[in-house]
C-alpha positions in Angstrom: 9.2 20.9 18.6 9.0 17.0 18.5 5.3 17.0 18.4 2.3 15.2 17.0 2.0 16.1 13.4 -1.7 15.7 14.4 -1.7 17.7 17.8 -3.7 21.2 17.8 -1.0 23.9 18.2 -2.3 27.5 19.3 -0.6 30.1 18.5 0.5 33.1 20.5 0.7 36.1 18.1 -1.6 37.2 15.8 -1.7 36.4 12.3 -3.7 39.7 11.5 -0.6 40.9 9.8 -1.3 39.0 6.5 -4.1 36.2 6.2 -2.1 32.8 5.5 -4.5 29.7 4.6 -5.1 27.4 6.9 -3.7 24.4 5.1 -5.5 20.9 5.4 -3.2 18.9 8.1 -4.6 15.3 7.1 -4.3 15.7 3.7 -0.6 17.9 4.1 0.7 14.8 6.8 -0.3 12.0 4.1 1.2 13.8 1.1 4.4 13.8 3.1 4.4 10.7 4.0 3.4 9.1 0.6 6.2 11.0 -1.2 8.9 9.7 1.7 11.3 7.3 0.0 12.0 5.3 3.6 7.8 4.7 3.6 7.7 3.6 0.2 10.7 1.2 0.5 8.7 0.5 3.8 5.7 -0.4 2.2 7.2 -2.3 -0.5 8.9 -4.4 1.6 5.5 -5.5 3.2 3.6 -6.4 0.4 6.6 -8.8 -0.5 6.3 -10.2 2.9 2.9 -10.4 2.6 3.6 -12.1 -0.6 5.6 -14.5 0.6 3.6 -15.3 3.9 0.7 -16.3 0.7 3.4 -18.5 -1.3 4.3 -20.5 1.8 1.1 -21.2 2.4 0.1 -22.2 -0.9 3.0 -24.3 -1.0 1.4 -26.5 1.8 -2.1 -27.1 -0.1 -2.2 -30.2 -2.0 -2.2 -30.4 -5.6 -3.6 -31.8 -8.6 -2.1 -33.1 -11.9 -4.5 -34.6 -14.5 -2.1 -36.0 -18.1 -3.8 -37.4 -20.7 -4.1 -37.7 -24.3 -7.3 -36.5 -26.7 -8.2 -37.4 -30.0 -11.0 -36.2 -32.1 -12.6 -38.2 -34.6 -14.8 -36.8 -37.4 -16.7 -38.8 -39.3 -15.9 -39.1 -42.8 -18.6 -40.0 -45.7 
């Protein structure tokens, strides 16, 4: 029908025949959509962008390297 998943549809005929559970649209539309593969492979692919965007910028803050050697004396009696 190439509508909203999310659109209220009323139906025509009755469903007096049999009673069918209404099912929970939000939660049925985001169960779909989390087991999609494309969406997955969708979101994974901006979380490494996102990753990314965060390495680029880290690149460009300055950084600090401290070398040095430490020795520890006891005292011996």
């Amino acid at each position: 029908m190439n509508l909203d998943p999310r659109q209220a549809v009323e139906l025509a005929d009755s469903l007096s025949y049999f009673e069918t559970p209404q099912p929970d649209v939000e939660q049925s539309i985001e169960q779909a959509l989390a087991e999609r593969q494309e969406w997955k492979s969708l979101s994974d692919q901006i979380k490494a962008a996102e990753w990314q965007k965060k390495q680029a910028w880290d690149q460009r803050l300055p950084s600090l390297t401290a070398e040095g050697e430490w020795t520890i004396r006891y005292p011996f009696k």
